[in-house]
PAZAFI-54471 format. One line per 5 residues: number of its first residue (from 1); their letters; for each residue z, y, x of N, C-alpha, C. Coordinates in pm, whole numbers, plus 32768, in hexadecimal, padded with zeros to 4 digits. Layout:
NUM = a = Z Y X Z Y X Z Y X; ...
# end
This chain:
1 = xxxxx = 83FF 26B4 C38A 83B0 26C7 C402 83FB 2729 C45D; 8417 26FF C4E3 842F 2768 C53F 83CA 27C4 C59C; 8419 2836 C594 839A 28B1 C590 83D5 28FB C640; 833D 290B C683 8382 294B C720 834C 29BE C74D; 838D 2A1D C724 8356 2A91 C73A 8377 2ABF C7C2
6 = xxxxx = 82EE 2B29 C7E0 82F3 2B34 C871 827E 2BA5 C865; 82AE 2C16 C8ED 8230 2C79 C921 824E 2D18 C8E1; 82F6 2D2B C8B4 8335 2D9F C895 833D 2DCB C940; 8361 2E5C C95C 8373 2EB7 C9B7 834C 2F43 C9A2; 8362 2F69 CA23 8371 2FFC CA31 82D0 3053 CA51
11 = xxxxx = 82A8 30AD CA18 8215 3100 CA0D 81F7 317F C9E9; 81B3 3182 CA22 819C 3229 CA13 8166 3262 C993; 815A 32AF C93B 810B 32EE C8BD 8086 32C4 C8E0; 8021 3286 C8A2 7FA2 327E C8AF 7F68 3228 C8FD; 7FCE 31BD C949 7FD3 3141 C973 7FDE 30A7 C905
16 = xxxxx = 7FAF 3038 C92D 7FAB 2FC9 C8E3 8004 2F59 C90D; 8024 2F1B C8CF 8094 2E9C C8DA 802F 2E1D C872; 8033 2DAB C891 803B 2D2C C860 80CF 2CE0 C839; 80E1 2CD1 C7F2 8149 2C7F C772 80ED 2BFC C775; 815F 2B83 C7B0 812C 2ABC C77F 8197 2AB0 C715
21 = xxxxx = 8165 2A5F C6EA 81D9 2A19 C68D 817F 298D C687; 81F4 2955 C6C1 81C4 28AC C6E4 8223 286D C69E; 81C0 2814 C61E 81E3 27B3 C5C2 8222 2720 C5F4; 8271 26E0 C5BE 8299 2657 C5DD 8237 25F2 C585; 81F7 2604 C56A 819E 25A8 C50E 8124 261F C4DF
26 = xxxxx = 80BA 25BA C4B1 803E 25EC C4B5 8038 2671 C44A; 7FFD 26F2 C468 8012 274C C449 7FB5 275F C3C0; 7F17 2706 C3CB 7EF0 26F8 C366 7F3A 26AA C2FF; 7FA7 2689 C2ED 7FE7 2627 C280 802E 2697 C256; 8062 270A C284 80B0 2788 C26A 804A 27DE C215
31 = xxxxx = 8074 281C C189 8057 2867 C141 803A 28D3 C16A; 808A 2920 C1B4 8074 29CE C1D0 80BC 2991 C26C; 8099 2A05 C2B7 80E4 2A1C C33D 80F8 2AB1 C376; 814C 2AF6 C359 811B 2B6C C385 81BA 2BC9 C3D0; 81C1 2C4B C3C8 822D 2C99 C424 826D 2D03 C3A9
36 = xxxxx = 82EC 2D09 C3A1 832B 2D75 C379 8346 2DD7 C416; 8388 2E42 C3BD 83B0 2E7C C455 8410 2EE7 C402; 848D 2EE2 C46D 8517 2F47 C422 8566 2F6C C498; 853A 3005 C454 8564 30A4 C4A9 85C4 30BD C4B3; 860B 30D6 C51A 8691 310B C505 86CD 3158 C4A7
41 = xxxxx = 873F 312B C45D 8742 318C C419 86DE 3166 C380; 86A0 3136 C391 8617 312D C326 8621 3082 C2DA; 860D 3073 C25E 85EB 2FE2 C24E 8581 2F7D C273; 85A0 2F0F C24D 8508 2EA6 C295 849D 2ECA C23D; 841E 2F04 C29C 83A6 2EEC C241 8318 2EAC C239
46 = xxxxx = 82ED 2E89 C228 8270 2E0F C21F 8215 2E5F C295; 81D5 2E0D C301 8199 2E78 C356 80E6 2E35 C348; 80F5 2D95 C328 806B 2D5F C324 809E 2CDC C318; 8027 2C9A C2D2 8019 2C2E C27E 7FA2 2BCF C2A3; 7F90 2B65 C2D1 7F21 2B1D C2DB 7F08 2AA0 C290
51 = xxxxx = 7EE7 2A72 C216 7ECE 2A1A C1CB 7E87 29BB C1F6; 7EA7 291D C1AF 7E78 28A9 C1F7 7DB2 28E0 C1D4; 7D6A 291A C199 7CFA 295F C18F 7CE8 2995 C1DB; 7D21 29BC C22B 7D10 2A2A C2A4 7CF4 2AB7 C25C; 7D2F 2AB5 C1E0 7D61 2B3C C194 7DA4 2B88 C1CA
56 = xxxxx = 7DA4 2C0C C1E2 7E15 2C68 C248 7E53 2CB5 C1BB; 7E88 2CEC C1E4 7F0A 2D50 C1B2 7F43 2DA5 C200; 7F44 2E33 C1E4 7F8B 2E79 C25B 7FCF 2EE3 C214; 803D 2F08 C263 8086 2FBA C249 802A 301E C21C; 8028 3079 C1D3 7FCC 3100 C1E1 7FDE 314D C269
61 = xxxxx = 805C 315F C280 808A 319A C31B 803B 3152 C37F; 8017 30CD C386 7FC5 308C C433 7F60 3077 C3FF; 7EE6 30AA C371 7E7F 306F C35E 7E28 30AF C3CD; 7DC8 3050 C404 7D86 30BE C479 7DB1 30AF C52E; 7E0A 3067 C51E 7E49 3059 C58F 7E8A 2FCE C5AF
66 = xxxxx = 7EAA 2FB6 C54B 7ED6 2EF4 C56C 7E9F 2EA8 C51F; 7E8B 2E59 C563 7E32 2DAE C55E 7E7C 2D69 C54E; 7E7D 2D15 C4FC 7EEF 2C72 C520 7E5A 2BFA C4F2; 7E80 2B9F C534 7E14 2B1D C51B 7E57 2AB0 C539; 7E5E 2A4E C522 7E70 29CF C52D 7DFD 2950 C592
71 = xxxxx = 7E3E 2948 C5FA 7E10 28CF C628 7E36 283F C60A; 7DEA 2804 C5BA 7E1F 2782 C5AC 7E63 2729 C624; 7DE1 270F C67A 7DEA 26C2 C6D5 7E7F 26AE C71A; 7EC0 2722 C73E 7F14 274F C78C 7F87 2754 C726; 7FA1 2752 C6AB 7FE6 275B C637 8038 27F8 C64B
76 = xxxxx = 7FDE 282F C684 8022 28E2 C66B 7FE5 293A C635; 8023 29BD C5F1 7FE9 29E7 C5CB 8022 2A7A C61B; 7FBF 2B1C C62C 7FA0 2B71 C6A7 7FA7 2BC6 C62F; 800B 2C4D C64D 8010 2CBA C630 7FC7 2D31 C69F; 7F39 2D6C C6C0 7F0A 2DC0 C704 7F28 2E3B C6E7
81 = xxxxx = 7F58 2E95 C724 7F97 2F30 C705 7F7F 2F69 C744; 7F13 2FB2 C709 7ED4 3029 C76F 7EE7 30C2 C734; 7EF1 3114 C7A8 7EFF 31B0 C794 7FA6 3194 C737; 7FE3 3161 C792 8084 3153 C750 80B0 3208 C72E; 8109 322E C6EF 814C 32A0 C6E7 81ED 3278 C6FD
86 = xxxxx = 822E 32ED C710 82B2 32D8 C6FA 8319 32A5 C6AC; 82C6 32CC C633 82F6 3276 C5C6 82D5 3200 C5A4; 82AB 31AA C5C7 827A 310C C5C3 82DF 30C0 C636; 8359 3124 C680 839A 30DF C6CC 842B 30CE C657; 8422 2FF8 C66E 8490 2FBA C61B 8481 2F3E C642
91 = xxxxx = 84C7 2EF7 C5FA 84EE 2E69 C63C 8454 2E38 C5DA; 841E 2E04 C5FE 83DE 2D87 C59E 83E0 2D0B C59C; 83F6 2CDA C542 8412 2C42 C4E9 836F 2BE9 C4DB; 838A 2B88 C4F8 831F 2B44 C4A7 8356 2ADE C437; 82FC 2ADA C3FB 8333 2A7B C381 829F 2A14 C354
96 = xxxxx = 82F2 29C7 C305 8258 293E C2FA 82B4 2918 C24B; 8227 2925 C1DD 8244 28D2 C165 8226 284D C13B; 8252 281C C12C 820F 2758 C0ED 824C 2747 C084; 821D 26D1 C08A 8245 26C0 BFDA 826A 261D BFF2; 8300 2606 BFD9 832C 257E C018 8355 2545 BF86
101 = xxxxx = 8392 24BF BF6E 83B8 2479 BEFE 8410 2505 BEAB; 8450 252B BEC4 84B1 257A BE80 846F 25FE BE77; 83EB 25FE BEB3 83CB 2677 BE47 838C 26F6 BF07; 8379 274F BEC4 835A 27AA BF35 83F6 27D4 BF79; 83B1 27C7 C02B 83FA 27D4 C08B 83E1 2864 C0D3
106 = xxxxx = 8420 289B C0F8 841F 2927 C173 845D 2909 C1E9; 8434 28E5 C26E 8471 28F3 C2D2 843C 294C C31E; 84CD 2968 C390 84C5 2A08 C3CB 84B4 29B1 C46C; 849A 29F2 C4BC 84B0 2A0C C556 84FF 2A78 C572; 852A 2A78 C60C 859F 2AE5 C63F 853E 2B58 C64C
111 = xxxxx = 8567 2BC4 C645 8523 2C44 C659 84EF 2C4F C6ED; 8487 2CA2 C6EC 846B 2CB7 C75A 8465 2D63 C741; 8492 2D99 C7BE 8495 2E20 C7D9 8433 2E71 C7E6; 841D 2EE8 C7A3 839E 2F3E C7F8 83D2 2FCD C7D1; 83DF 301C C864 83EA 307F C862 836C 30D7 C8A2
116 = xxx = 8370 314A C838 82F3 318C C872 8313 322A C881; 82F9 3257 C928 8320 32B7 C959 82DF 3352 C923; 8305 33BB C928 82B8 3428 C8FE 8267 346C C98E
# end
């Protein structure tokens, strides 16, 4: 599946950004859909998780502050980030799991940017 991430930029501390990640095929047929995100300097780390259940999963660092949900209709799925800090500024990834003949799949999308100002 190809993955289109979009809605990284530039913000102030305590400002909000929206993250799409728009699926090539129906998003309910996708296992998990969710965002890493990796800091300069820092490795990739799981930022939120949205299960074909509409099960979430999130960081301990953004619990409280980001949303991700899945719209079927539209085959995307929305990272909401509110009361950003400085440290939540990194590239983020989206990624989508399935499970194809050969077994479980991981595909990535291009990063999208978010820097967050002090």
């Amino acid at each position: 599946v190809q993955l289109q991430a979009s809605g990284g930029g530039l913000v102030q501390a305590g400002g909000s950004l929206r993250l799409s990640c728009e699926a090539s095929r129906r998003i309910a047929s996708l296992n998990a859909v969710g965002w890493y995100r990796q800091a300069p300097g820092k490795e990739r780390e799981l930022a939120a998780t949205v299960y074909t259940s509409r099960n979430t999963n999130y960081a301990d660092s953004v619990k409280g502050r980001f949303t991700i949900s899945r719209n079927n209709p539209e085959n995307t799925v929305y990272l909401q980030m509110n009361s950003l800090k400085p440290e939540d500024t990194a590239v983020y990834y989206c990624y989508a799991v399935w499970f194809g003949v050969s077994g479980r799949i991981t595909d990535w999308g291009q990063g999208t940017e978010v820097t967050v100002s002090s």
